[in-house]
C-alpha positions in Angstrom: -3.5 4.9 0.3 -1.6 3.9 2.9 0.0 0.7 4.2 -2.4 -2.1 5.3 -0.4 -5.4 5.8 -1.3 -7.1 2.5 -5.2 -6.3 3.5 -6.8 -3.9 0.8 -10.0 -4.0 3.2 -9.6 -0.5 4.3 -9.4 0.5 0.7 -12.7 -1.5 -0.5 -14.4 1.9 1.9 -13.2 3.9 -0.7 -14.9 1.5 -3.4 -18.4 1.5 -1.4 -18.6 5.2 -1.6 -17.9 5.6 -5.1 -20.9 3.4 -5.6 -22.7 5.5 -3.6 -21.8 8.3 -5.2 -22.6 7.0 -8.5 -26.2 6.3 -7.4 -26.2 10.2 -6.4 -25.0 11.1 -9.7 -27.7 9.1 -11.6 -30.4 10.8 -8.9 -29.1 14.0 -10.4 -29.3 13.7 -13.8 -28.6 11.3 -16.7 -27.2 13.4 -19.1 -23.3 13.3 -20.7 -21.7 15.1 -18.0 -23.5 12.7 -14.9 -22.3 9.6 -17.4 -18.8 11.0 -17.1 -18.6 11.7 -13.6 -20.4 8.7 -12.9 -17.9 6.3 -14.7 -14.8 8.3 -13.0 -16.0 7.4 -9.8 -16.6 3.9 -10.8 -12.6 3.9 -12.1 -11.1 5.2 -9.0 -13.5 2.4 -7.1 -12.3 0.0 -8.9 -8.1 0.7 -9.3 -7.9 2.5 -5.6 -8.1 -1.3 -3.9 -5.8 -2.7 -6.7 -3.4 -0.2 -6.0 -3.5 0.1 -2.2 -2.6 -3.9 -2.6 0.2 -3.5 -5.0 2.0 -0.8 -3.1 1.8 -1.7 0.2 3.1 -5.0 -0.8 6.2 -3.1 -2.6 6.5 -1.1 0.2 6.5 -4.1 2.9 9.1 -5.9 0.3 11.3 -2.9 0.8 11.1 -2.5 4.1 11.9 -6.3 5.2 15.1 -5.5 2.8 16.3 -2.8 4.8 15.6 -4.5 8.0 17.5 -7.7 7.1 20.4 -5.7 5.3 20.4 -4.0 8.9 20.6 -6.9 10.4 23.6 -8.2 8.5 25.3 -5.3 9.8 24.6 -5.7 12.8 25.8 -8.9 12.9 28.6 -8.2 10.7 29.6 -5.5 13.5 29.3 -8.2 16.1 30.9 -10.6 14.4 34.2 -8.2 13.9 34.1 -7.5 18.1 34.7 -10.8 18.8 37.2 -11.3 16.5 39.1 -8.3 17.9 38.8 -9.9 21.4 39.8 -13.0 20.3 42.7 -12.0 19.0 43.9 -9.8 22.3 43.1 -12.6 24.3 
C-alpha cells in the first residue's frame, strides 16, 4: 500500500485479482479448504482499497502538518532577521 493522492484506484488492481483468484480456487475444488482460501482472498479484496484510502489520507494529513509547521519556521526565522536589521539600522 502505498501513497496515492486520495485515489485508491491503484489499489482496486489488487481487488480484481483477488476475484480472479477466487474463480481459480473454485476451478480447483469446492471443498472446506478452497471455501476458506476463497473467502480470504475475497477479505483482503475488499479491506486493501479501504485501507490504501485511509492511510494515505493520514499520511498526506501528516505531511501538509510538517510542511506548514516548516513553514512557520521559516518565516518565524525571517521574521526575527529583519527585526535584527531593523534595530541596527
Amino acid at each position: 500500500m502505498g501513497l496515492y493522492e486520495l485515489d485508491r484506484r491503484p489499489a482496486l488492481g489488487f481487488s480484481a485479482g483477488a476475484l480472479f483468484g477466487c474463480s481459480a480456487v473454485f476451478s480447483m475444488g469446492t471443498s472446506t479448504g478452497y471455501w476458506i482460501l476463497a473467502a480470504t482472498l475475497l477479505a483482503f479484496g475488499t479491506v486493501t482499497p479501504m485501507a490504501t484510502r485511509r492511510y494515505s489520507v493520514a499520511a498526506q494529513g501528516k505531511a501538509r502538518n510538517i510542511a506548514r509547521q516548516q513553514e512557520e519556521r521559516r518565516l518565524a526565522r525571517q521574521r526575527r532577521a529583519e527585526r535584527r536589521q531593523q534595530r541596527r539600522r
